[in-house]
C-alpha positions in Angstrom: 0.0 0.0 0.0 1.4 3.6 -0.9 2.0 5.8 2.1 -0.7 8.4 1.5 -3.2 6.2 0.4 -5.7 8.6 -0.1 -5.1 11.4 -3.3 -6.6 15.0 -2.3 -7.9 16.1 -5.9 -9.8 20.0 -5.7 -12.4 19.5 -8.1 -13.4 22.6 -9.0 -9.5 23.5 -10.2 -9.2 20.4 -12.1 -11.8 20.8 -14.1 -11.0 24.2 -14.5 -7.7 23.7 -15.9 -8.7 20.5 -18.0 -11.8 21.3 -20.0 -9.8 21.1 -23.0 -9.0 17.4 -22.6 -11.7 14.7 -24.1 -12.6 11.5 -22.0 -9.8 9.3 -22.5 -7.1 12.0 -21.9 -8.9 12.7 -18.3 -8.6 9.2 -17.9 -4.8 9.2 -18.8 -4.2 12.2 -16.9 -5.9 11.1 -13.7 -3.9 7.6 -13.6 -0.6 9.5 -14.0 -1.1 11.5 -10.9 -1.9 8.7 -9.1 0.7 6.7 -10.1 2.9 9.8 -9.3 1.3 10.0 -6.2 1.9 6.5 -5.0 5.7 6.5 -6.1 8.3 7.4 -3.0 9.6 10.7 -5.0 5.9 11.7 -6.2 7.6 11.9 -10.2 7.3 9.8 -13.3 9.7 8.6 -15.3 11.0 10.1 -18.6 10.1 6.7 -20.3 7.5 6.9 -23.0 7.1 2.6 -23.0 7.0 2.7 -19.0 4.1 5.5 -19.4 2.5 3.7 -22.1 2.2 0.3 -20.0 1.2 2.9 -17.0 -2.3 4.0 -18.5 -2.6 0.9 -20.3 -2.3 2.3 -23.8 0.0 1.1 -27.2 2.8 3.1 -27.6 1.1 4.4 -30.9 -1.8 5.8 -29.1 0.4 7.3 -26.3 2.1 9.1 -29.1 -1.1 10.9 -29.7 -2.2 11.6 -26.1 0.8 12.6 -24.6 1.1 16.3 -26.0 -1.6 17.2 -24.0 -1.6 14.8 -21.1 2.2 15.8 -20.3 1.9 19.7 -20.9 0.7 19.7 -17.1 4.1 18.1 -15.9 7.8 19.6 -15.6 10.9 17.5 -17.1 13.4 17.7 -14.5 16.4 15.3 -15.2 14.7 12.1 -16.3 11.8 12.4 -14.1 8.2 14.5 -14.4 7.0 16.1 -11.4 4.4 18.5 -10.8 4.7 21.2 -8.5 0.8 21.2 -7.2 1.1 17.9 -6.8 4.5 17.6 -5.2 3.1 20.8 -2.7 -0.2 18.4 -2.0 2.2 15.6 -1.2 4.2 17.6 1.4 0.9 19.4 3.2 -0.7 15.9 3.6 3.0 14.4 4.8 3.0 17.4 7.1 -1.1 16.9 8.2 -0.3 13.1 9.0 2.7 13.8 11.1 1.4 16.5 13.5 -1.7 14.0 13.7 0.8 11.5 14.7 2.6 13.8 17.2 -1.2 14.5 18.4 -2.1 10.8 18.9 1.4 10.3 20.5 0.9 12.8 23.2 -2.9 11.2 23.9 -1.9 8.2 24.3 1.1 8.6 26.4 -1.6 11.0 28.4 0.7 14.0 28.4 -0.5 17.2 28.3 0.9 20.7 29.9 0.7 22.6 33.0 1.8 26.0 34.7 3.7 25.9 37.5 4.4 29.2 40.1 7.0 30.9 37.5 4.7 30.6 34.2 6.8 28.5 32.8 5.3 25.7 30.5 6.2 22.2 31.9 4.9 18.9 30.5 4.1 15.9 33.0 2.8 12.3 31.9 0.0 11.4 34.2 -0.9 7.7 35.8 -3.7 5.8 35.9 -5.5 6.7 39.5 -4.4 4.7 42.4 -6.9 1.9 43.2 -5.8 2.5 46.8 -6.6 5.2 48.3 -3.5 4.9 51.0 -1.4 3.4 48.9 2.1 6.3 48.5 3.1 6.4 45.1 5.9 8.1 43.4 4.8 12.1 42.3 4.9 12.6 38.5 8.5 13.9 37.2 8.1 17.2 35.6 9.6 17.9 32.6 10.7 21.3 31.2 9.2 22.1 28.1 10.3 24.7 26.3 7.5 26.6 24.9 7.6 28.5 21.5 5.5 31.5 20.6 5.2 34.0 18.2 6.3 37.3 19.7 6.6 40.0 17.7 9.7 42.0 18.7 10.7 45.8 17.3 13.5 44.2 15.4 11.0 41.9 13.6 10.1 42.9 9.7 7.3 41.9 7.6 7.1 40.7 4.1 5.5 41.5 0.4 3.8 39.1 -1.1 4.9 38.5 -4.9 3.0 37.8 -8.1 4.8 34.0 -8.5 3.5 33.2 -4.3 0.7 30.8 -4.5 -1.7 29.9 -1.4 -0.5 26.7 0.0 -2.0 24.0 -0.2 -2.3 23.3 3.9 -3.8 26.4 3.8 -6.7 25.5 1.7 -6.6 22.5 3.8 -7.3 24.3 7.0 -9.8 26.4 5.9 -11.7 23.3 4.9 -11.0 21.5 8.3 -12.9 24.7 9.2 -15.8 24.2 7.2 -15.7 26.9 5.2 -17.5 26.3 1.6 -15.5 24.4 -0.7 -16.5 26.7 -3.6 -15.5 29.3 -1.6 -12.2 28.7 -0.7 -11.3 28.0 -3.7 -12.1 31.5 -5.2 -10.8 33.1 -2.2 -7.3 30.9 -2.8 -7.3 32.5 -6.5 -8.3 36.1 -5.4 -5.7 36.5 -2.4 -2.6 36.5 -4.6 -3.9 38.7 -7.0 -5.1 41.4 -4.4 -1.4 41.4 -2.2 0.5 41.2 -4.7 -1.0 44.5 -6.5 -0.6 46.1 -2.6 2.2 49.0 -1.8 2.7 50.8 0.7 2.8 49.4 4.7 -0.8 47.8 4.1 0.7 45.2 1.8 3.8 44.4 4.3 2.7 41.1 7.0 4.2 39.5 9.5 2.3 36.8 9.2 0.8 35.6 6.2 -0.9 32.6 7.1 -2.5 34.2 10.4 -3.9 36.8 7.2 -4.9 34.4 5.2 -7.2 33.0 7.7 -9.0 36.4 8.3 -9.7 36.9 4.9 -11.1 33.5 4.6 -13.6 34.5 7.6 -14.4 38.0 6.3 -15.3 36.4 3.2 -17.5 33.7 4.8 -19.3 36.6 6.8 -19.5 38.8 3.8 -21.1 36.2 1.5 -23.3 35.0 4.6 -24.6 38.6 5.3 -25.9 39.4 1.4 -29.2 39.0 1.4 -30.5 35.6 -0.5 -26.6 34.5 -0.9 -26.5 30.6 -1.4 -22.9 29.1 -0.3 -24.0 25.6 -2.2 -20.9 24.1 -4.2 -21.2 24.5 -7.8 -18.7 22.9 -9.7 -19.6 24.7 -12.9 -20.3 27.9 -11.7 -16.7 27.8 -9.7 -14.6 26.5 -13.0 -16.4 29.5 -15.0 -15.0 31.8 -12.1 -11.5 30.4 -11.5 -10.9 30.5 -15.7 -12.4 33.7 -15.6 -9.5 34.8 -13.0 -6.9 32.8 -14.3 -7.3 34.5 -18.0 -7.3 37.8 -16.2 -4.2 37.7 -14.9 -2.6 36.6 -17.9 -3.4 39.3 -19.7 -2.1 41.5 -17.3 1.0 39.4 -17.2 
């Protein structure tokens, strides 16, 4: 079994960026990425026979296909990758080890405390005793050092540039949150466009995941507060948008 069994596809932006294949290039396309997917370096080989036998396709017919199956992967050596898939690949990698690190500190029962000096100090806790009377050894505490983000004079913000792209744990978060899939997705097109056209102090952040998640709310609150606004996901209605955007900023590339 592959390691991340489970491929996160965003349907709205595939079908956005793949109206222009027919049927059996979808179907070519989508067995790629999941064969890329499943693979330890999340690539392809540069091996037209290997590809052929992949989708399960002559090597005549993959001749004809693969002009616009491939044009969504980078050459890099002798492998393909694709960036959106490799950045899924690490998000998801990165999700499933802090769930682990979660699940660790469960089941070991740890969890943190304050003691008289504020400090952070993390302490595994025992089963009650069944006896009452019973002496048993107190818990050893353990410093922890604690982490947090303080914002110091010294510390400077940063722009964000036309080539940054909302990450894809990010988009993950906000739909952990509930937020509206269709959405999200529109705000993960918009946000780029809007910073990156910002000067000034307003378009320098500290933080730019902490404002990615207030624009995702103000937008949920906005779209909730217009009068007979439906949230519902619409997979047409999104592609339309997110093509709409995407040729936009082409032209004013």
């Amino acid at each position: 079994m592959a390691e991340f069994p489970a491929l996160p596809i965003w349907t709205d932006a595939y079908i956005a960026d793949t109206q222009h294949l027919t049927n059996e290039e979808h179907g070519v396309y989508l067995r790629l990425l999941m064969f890329a997917w499943r693979s330890d370096s999340c690539s392809l080989p540069d091996n037209d026979k290997r590809l052929a036998l992949m989708v399960g396709v002559t090597d005549k017919k993959w001749r004809t296909l693969k002009p616009n199956v491939m044009v969504f992967w980078d050459l890099e050596g002798d492998t393909y990758t694709q960036k959106k898939l490799t950045n899924t690949r690490r998000a998801v990698a990165k999700k499933s080890e802090d769930n682990r690190v979660r699940a660790e500190r469960r089941w070991n029962g740890n969890s943190l405390i304050s003691n008289n000096t504020g400090d952070a100090v993390a302490y595994a806790g025992a089963m009650p005793n069944p006896m009452p009377n019973a002496s048993y050894p107190k818990p050893k505490l353990l410093r922890e050092k604690v982490t947090t983000n303080v914002v110091t004079k010294n510390s400077r913000g940063t722009r964000w540039t036309s080539e940054d792209e909302v990450p894809p744990d990010w988009i993950m978060w906000a739909e952990d949150q509930d937020f509206d899939q269709a959405l999200i997705m529109r705000e993960a097109a918009k946000f780029p466009d809007y910073w990156a056209g910002i000067s000034g102090a307003k378009g320098v952040k500290l933080d730019w995941s902490a404002t990615w998640r207030n624009w995702i709310r103000t937008a949920s609150q906005r779209t909730q507060q217009k009068p007979g606004a439906v949230i519902g996901f619409d997979r047409e209605a999104v592609a339309k948008e997110l093509e709409k955007l995407r040729n936009a900023k082409k032209s004013n590339l």
